[in-house]
Predicted model as a PDB file, atoms N, CA, C, CB and O in Angstrom, pLDDT in the B-factor column:
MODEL        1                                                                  
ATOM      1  N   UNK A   1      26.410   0.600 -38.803  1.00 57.00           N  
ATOM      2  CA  UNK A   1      26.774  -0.232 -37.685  1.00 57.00           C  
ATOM      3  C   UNK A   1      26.621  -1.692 -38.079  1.00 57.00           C  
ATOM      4  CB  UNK A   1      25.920   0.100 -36.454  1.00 57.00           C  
ATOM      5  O   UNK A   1      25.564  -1.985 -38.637  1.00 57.00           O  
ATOM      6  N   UNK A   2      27.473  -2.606 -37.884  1.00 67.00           N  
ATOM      7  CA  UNK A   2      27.451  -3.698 -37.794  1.00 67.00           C  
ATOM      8  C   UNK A   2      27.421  -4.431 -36.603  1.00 67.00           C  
ATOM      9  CB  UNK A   2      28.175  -3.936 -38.377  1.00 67.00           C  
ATOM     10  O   UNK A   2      28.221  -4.309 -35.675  1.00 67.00           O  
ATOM     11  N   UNK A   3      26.128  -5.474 -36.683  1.00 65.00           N  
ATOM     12  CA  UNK A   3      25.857  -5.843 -35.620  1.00 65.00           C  
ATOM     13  C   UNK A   3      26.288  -7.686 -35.967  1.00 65.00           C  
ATOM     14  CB  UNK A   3      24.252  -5.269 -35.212  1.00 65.00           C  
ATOM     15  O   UNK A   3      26.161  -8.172 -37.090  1.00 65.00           O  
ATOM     16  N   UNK A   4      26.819  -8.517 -34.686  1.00 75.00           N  
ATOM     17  CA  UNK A   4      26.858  -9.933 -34.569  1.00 75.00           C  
ATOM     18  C   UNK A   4      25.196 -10.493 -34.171  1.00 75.00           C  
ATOM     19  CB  UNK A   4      28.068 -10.313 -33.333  1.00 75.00           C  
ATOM     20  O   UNK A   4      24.259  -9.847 -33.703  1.00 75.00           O  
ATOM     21  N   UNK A   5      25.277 -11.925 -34.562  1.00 73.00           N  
ATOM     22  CA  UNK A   5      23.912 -11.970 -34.142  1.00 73.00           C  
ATOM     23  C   UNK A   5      23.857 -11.920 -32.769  1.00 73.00           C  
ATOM     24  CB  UNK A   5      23.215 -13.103 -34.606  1.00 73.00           C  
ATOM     25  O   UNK A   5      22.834 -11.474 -32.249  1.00 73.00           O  
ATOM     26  N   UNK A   6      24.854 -12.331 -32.028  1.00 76.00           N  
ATOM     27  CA  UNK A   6      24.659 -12.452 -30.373  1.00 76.00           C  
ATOM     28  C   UNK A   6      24.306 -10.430 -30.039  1.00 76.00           C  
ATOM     29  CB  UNK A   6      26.712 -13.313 -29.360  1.00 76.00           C  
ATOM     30  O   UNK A   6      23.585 -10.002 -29.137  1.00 76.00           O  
ATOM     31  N   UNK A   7      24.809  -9.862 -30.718  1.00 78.00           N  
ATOM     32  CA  UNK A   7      24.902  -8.489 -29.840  1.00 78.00           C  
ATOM     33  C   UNK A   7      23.500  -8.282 -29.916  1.00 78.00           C  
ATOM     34  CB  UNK A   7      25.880  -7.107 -30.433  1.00 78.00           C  
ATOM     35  O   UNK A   7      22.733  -7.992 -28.998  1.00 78.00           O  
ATOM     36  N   UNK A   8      23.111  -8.577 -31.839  1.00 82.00           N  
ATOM     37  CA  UNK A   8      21.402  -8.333 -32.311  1.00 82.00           C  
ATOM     38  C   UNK A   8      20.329  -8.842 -31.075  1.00 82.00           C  
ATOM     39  CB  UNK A   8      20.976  -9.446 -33.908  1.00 82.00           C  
ATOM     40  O   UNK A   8      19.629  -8.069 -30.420  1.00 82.00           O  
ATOM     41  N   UNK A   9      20.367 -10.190 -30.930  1.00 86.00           N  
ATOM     42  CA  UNK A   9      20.141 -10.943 -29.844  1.00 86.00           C  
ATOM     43  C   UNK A   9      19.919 -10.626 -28.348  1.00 86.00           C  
ATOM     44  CB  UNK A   9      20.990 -11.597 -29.895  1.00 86.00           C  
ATOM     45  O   UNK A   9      19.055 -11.099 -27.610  1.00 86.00           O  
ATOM     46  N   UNK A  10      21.098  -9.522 -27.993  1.00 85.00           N  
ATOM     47  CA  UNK A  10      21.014  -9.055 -26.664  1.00 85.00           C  
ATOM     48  C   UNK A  10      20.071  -8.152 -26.500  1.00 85.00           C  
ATOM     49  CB  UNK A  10      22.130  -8.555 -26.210  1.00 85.00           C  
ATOM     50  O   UNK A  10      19.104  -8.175 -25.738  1.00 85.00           O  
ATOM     51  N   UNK A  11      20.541  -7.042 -27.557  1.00 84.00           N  
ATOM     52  CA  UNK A  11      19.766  -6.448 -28.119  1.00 84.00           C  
ATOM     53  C   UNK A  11      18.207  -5.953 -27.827  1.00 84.00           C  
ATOM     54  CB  UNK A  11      19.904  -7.020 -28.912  1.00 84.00           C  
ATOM     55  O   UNK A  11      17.543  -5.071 -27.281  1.00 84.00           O  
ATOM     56  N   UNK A  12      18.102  -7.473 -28.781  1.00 89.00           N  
ATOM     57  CA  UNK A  12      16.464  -7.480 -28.622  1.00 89.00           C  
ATOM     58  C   UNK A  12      15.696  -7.984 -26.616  1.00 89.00           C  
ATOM     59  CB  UNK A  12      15.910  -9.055 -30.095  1.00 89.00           C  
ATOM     60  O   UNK A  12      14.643  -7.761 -26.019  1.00 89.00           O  
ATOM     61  N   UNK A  13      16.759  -8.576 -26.354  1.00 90.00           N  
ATOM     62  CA  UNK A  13      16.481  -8.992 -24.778  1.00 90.00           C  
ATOM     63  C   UNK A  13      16.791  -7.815 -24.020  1.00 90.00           C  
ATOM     64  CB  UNK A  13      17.420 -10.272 -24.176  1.00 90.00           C  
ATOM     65  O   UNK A  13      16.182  -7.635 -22.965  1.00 90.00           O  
ATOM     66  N   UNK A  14      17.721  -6.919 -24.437  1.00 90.00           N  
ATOM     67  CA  UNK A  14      17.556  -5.508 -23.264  1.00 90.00           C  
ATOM     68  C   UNK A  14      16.184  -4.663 -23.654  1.00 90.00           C  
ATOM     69  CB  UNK A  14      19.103  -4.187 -23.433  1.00 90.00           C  
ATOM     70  O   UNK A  14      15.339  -4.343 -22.818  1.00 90.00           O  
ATOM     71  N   UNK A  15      16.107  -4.350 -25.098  1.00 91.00           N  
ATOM     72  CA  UNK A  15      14.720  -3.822 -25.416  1.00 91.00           C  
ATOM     73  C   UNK A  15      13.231  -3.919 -24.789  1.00 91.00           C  
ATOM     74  CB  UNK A  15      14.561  -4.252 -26.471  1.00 91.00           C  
ATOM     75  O   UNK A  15      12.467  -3.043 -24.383  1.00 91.00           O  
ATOM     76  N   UNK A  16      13.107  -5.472 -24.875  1.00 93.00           N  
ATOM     77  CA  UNK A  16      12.102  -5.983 -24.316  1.00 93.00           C  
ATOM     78  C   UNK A  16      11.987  -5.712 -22.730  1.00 93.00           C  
ATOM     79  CB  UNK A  16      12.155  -7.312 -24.663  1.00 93.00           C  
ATOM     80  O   UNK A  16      10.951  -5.382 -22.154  1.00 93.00           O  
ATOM     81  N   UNK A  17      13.584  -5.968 -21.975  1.00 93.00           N  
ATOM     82  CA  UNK A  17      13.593  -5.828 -20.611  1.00 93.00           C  
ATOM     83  C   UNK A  17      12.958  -4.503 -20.299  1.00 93.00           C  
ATOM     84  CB  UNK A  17      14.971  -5.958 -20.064  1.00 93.00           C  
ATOM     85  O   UNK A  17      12.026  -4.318 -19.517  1.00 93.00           O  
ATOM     86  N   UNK A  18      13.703  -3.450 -21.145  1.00 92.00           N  
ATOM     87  CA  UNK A  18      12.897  -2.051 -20.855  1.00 92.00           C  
ATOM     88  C   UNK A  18      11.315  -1.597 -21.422  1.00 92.00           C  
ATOM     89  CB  UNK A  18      13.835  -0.966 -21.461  1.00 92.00           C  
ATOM     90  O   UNK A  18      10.706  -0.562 -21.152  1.00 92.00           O  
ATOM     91  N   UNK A  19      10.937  -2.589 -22.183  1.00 93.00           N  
ATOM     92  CA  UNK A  19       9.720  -2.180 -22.446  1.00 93.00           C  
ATOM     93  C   UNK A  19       8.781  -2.628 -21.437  1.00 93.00           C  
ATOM     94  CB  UNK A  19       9.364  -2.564 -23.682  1.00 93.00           C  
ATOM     95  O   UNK A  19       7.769  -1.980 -21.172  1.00 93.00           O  
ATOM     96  N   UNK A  20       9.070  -3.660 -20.897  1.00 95.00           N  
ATOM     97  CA  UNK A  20       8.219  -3.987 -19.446  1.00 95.00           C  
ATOM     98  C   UNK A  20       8.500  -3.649 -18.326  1.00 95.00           C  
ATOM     99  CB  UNK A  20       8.082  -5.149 -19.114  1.00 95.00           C  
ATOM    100  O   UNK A  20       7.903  -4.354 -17.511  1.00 95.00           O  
ATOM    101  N   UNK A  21       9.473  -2.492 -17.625  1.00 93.00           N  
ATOM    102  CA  UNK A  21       9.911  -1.792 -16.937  1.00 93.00           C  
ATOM    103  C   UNK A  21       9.046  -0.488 -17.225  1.00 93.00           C  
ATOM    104  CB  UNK A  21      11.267  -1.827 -17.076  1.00 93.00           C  
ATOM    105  O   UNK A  21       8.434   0.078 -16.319  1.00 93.00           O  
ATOM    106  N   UNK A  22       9.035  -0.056 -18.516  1.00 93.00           N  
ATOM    107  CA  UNK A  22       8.560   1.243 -18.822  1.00 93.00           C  
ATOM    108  C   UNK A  22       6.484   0.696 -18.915  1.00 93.00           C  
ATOM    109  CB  UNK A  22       9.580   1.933 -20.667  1.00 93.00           C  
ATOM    110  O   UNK A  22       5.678   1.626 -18.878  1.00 93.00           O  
ATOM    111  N   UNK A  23       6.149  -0.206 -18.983  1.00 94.00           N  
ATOM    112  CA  UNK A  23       4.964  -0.206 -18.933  1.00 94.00           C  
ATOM    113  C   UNK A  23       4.587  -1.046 -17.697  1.00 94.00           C  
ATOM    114  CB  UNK A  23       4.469  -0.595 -20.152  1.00 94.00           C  
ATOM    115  O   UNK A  23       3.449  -1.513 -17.757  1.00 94.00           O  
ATOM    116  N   UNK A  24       5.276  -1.332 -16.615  1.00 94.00           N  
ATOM    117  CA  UNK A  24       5.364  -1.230 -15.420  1.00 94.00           C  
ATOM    118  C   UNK A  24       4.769   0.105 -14.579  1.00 94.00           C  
ATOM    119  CB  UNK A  24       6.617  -1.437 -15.300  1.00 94.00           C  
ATOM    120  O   UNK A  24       3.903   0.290 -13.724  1.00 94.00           O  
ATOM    121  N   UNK A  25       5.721   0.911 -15.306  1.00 93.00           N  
ATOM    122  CA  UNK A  25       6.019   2.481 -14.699  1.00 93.00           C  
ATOM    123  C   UNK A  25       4.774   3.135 -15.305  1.00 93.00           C  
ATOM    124  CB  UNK A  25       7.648   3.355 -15.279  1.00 93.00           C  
ATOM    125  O   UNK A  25       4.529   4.187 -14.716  1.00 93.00           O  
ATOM    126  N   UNK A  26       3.613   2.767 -16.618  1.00 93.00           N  
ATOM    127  CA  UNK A  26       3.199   3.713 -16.966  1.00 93.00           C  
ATOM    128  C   UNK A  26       1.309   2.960 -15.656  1.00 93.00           C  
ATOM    129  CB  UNK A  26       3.415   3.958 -19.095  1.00 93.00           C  
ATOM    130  O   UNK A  26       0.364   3.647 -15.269  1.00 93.00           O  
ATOM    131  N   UNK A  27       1.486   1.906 -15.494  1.00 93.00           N  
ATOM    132  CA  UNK A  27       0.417   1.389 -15.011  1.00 93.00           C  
ATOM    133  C   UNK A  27       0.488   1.388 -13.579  1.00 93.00           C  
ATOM    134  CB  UNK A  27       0.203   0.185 -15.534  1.00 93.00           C  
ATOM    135  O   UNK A  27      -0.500   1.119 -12.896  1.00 93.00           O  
ATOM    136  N   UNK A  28       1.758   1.712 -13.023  1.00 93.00           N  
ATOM    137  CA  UNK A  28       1.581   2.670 -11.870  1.00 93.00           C  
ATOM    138  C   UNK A  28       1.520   3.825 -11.606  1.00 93.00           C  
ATOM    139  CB  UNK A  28       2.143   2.604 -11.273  1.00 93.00           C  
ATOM    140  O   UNK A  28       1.077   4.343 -10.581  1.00 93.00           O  
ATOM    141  N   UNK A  29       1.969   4.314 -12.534  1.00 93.00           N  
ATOM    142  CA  UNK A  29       1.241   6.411 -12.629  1.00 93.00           C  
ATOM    143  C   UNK A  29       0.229   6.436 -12.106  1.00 93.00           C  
ATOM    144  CB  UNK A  29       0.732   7.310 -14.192  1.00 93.00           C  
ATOM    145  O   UNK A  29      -0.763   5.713 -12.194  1.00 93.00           O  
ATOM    146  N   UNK A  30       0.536   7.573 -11.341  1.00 94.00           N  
ATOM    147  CA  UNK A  30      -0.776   8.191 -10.166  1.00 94.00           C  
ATOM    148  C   UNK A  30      -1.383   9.289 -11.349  1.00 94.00           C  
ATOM    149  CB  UNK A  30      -0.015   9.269  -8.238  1.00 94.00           C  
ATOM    150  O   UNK A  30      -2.546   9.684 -11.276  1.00 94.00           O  
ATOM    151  N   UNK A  31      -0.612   9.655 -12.257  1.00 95.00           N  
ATOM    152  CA  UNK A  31      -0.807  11.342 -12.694  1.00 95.00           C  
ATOM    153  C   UNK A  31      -0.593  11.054 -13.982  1.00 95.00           C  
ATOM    154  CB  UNK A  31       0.306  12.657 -12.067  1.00 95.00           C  
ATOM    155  O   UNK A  31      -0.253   9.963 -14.437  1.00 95.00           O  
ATOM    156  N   UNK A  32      -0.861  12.356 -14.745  1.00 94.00           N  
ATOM    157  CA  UNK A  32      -0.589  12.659 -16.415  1.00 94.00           C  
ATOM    158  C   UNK A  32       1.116  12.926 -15.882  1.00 94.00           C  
ATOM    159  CB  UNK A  32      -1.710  14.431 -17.394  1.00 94.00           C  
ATOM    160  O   UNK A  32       1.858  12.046 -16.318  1.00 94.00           O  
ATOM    161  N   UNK A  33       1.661  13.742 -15.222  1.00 95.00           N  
ATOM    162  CA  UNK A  33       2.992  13.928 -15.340  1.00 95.00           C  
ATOM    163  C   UNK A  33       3.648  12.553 -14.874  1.00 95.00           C  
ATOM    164  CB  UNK A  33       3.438  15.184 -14.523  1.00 95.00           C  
ATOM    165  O   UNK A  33       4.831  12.424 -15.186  1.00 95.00           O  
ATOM    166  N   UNK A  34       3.138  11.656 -14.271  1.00 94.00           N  
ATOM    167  CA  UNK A  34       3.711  10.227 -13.774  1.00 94.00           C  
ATOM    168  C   UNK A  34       4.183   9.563 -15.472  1.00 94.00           C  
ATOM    169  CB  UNK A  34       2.175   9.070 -12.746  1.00 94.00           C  
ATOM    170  O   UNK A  34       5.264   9.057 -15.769  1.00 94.00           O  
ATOM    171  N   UNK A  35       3.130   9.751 -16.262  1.00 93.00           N  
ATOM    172  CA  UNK A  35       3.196   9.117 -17.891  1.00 93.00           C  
ATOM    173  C   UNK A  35       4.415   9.450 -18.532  1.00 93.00           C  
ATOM    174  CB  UNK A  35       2.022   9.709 -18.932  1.00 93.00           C  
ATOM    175  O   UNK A  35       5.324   8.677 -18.835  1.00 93.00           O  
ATOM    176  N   UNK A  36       4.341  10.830 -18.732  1.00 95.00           N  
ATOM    177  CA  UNK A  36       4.911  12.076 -19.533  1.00 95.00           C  
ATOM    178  C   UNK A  36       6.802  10.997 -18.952  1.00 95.00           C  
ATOM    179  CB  UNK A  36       4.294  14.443 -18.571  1.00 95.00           C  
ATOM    180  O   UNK A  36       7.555  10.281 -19.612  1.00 95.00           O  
ATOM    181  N   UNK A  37       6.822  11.378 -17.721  1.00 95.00           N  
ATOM    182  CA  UNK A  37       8.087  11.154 -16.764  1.00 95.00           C  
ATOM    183  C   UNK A  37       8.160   9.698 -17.411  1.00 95.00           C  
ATOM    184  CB  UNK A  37       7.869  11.296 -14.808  1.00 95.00           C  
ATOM    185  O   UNK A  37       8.952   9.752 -18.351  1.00 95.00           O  
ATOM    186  N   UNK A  38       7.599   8.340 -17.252  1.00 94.00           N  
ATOM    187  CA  UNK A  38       7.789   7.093 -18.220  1.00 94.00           C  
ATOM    188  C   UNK A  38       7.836   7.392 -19.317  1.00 94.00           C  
ATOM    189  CB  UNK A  38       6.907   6.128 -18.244  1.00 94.00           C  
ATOM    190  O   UNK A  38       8.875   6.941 -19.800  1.00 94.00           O  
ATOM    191  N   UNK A  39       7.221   7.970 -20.078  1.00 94.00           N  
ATOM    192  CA  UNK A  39       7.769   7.856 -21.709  1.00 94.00           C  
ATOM    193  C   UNK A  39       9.332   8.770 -21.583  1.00 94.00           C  
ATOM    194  CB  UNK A  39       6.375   8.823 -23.098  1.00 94.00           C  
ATOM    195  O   UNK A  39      10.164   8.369 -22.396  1.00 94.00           O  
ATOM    196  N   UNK A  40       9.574   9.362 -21.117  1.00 95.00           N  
ATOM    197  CA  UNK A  40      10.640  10.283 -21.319  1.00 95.00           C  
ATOM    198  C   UNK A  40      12.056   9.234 -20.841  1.00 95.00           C  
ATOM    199  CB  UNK A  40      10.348  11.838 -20.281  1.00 95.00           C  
ATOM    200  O   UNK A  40      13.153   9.088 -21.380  1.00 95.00           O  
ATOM    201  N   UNK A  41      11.504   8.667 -19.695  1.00 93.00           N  
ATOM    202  CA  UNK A  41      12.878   7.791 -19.384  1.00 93.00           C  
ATOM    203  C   UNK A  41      12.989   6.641 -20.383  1.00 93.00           C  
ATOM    204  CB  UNK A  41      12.880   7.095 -17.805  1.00 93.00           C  
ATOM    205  O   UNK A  41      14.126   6.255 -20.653  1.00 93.00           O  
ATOM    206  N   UNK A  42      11.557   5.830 -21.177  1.00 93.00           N  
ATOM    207  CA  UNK A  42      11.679   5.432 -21.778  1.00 93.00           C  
ATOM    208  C   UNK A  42      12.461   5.533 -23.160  1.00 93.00           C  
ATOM    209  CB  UNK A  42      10.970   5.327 -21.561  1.00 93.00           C  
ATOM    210  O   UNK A  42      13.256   4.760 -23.695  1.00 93.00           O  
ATOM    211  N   UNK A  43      11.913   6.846 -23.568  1.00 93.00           N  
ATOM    212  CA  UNK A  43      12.623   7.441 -24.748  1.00 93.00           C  
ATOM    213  C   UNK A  43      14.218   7.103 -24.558  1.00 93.00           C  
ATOM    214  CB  UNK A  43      12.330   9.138 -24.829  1.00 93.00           C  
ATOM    215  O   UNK A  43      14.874   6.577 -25.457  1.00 93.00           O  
ATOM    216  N   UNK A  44      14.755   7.459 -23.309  1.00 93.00           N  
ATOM    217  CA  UNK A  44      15.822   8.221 -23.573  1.00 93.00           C  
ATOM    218  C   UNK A  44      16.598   6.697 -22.994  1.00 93.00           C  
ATOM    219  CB  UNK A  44      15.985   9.957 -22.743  1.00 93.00           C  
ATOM    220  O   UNK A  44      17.645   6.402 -23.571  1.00 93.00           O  
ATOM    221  N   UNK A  45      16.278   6.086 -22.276  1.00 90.00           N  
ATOM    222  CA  UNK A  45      16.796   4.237 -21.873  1.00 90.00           C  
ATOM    223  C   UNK A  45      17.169   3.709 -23.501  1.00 90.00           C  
ATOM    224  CB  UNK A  45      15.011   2.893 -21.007  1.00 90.00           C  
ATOM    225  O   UNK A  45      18.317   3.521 -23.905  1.00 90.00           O  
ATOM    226  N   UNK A  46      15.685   3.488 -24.463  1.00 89.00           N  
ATOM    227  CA  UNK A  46      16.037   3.293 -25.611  1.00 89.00           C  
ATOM    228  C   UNK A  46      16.925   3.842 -26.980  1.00 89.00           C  
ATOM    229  CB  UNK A  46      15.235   3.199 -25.737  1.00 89.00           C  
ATOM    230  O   UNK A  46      17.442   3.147 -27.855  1.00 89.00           O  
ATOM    231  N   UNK A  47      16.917   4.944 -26.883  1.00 90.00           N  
ATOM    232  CA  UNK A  47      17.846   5.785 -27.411  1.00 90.00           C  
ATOM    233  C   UNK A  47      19.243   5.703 -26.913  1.00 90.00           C  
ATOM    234  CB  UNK A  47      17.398   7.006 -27.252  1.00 90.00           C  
ATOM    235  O   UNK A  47      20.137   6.038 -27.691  1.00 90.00           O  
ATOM    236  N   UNK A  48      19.580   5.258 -25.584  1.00 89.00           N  
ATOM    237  CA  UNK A  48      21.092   4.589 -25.142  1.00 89.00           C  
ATOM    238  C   UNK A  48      21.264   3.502 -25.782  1.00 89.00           C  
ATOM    239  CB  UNK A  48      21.329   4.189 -23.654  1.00 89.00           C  
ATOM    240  O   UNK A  48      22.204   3.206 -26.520  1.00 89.00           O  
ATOM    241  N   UNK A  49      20.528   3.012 -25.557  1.00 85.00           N  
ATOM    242  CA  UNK A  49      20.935   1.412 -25.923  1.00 85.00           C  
ATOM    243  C   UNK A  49      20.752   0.949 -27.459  1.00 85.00           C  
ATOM    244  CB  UNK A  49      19.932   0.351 -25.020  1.00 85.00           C  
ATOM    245  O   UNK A  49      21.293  -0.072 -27.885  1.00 85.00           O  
ATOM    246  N   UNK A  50      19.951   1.778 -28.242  1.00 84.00           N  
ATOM    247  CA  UNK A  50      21.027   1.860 -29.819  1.00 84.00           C  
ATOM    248  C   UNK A  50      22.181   2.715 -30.264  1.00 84.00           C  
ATOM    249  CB  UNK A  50      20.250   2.225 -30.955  1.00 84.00           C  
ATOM    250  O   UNK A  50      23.172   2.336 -30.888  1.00 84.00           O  
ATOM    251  N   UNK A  51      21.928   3.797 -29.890  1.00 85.00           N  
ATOM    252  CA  UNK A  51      23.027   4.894 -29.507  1.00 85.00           C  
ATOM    253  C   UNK A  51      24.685   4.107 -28.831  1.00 85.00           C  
ATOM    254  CB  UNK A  51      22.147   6.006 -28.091  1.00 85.00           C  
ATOM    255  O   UNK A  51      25.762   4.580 -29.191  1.00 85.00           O  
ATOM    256  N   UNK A  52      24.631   3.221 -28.113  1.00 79.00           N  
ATOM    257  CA  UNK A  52      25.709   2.847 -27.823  1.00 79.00           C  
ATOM    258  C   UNK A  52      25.249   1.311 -27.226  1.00 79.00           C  
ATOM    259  CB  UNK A  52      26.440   3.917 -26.916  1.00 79.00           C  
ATOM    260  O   UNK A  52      24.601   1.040 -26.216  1.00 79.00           O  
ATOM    261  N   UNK A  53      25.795   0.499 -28.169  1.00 69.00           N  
ATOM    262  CA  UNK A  53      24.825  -0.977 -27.845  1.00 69.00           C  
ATOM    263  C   UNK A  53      26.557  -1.555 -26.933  1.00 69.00           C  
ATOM    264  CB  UNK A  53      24.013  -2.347 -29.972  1.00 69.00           C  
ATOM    265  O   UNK A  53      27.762  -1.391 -27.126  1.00 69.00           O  
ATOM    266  N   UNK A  54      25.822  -2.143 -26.100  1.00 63.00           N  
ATOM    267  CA  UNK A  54      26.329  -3.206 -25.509  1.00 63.00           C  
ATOM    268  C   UNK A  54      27.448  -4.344 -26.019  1.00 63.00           C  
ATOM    269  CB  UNK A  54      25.303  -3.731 -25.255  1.00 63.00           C  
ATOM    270  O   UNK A  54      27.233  -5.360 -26.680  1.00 63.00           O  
ATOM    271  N   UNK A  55      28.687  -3.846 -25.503  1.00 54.00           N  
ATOM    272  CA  UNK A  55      30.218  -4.883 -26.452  1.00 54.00           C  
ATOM    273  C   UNK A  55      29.562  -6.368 -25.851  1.00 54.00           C  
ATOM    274  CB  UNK A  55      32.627  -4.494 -25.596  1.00 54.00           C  
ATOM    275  O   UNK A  55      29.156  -6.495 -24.696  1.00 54.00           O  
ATOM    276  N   UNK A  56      29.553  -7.359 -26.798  1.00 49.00           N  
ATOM    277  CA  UNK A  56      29.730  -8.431 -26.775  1.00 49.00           C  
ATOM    278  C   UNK A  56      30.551  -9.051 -25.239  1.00 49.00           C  
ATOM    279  CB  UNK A  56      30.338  -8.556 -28.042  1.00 49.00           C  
ATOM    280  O   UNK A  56      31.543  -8.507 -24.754  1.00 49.00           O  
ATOM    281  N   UNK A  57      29.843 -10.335 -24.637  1.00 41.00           N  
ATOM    282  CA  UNK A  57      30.247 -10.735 -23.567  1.00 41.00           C  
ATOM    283  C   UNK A  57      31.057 -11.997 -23.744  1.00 41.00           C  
ATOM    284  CB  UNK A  57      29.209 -10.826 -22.756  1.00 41.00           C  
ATOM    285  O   UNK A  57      31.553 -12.554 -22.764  1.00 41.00           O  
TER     286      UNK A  57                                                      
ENDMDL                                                                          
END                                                                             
């Protein structure tokens, strides 16, 4: 894959957006399955978004 720096760039700003969404989600867990359920959406949020990155705006 070839990346532009702007896409690299976005990139790294959607990453981050979801990493503080997902540790949002893990520091409001009531439960062990509240965690399990954040890492899993996490996993799978991040795995989209290299899996199919974002066309240039």
């Amino acid at each position: 894959m070839n990346f532009t720096f702007a896409q690299t760039e976005q990139m790294i700003e959607e990453s981050s957006a979801l990493f503080e969404c997902y540790l949002e989600r893990v520091f409001e867990s009531e439960s062990f399955t509240d965690l399990i359920s954040a890492s899993h959406w996490y996993n799978d949020a991040f795995l989209s978004l290299i899996v199919n990155p974002t066309q240039p705006r």
